[in-house]
N, C-alpha and C positions, 0 to 999 in steps of 0.2 A: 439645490438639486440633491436628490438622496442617490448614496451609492445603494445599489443593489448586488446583494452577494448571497453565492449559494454553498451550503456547508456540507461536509463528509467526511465520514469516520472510519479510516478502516484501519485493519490489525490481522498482522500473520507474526504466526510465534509469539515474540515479544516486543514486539514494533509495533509502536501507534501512531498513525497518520492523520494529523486533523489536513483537512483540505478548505482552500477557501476559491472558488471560483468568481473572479469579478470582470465586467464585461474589458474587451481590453484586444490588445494585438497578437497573444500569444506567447506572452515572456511568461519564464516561470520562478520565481525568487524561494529558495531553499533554508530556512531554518533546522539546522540538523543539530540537535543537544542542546541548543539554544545559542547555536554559532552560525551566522549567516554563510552560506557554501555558493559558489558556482555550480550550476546545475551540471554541467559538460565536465566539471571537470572531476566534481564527486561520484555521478557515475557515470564511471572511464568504459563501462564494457557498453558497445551497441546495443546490446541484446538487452541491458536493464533500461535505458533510455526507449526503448520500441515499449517496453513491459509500462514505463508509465505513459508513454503515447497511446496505447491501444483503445484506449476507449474514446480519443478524441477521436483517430482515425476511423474508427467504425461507426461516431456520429456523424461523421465529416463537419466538427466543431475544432478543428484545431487551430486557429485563427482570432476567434473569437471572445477568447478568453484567458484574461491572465491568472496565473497559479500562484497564490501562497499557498504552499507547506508548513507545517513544523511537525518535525519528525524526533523520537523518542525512541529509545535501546534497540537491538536486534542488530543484524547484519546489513549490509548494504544488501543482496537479494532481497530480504524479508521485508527492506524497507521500501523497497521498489512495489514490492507485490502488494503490501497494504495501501502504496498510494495510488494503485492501480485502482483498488477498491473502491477508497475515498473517491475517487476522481467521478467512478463511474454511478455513484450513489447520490455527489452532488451535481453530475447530471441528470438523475432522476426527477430531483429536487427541481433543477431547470425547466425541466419538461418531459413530462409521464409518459408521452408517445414513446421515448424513447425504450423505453422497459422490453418491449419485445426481444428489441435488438439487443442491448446489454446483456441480457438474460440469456440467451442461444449461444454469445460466445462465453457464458459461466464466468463470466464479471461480476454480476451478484451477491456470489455465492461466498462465504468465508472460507476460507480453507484452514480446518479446525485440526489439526495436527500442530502438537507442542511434545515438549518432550515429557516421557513420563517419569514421576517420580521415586526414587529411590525407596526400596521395602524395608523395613527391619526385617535383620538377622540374614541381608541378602547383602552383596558387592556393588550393588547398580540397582537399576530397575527389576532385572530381571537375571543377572549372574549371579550366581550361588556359588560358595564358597567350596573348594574343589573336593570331593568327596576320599575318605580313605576308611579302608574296612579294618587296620588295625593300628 
């Protein structure tokens, strides 16, 4: 019997989430640095656990399918939001109908905001060194 699995890539900041979707109950097993994590209990806020639920919840696939991660630099937000990404990408992958629906709640979509780099002959990105007239 071949496993069948669907793959996903996503990335906010500096966190890159590979996602692997295989048919299953709904467990989700977390690779974070390359350290196996408790999904509940790395992340602790409700609000980031909903952030990588949403895209099941909107396919009403949440049952269905079990979740490997491996997750890479960034914060715990940033990692939640890219696997948000991942998830909903490799549910494209699953099945195309779905696109409508992903697409309208702007799951798709990358969110291309990183920080900007540092100028020469500036303090930061953008602070300038304090001005004085003599």
């Amino acid at each position: 019997m071949s496993l069948i699995q669907y793959y996903g890539t996503g990335k906010r900041k500096t966190s890159i989430a590979r996602v692997f979707l295989r048919s299953g109950k709904g467990e989700i097993t977390l690779f974070v640095n390359k350290r196996v994590r408790p999904f509940d209990d790395y992340f602790h806020l409700e609000s980031y656990k909903l952030t990588v639920k949403q895209p099941f919840m909107l396919t009403e696939t949440q049952d269905k399918f079990d979740v490997f991660l491996r997750i890479e630099g960034g914060g715990v937000r940033a990692q939640s939001e890219a696997i948000r990404l991942g998830v909903a990408r490799a549910l494209l992958e699953f099945n195309r109908e779905l696109k409508p629906t992903l697409k309208a709640a702007g799951l798709l979509t990358r969110d291309s905001r990183i920080k900007e780099r540092k100028k020469y002959g500036l303090l930061g990105a953008r602070k300038a060194p304090q001005y004085h007239k003599r």
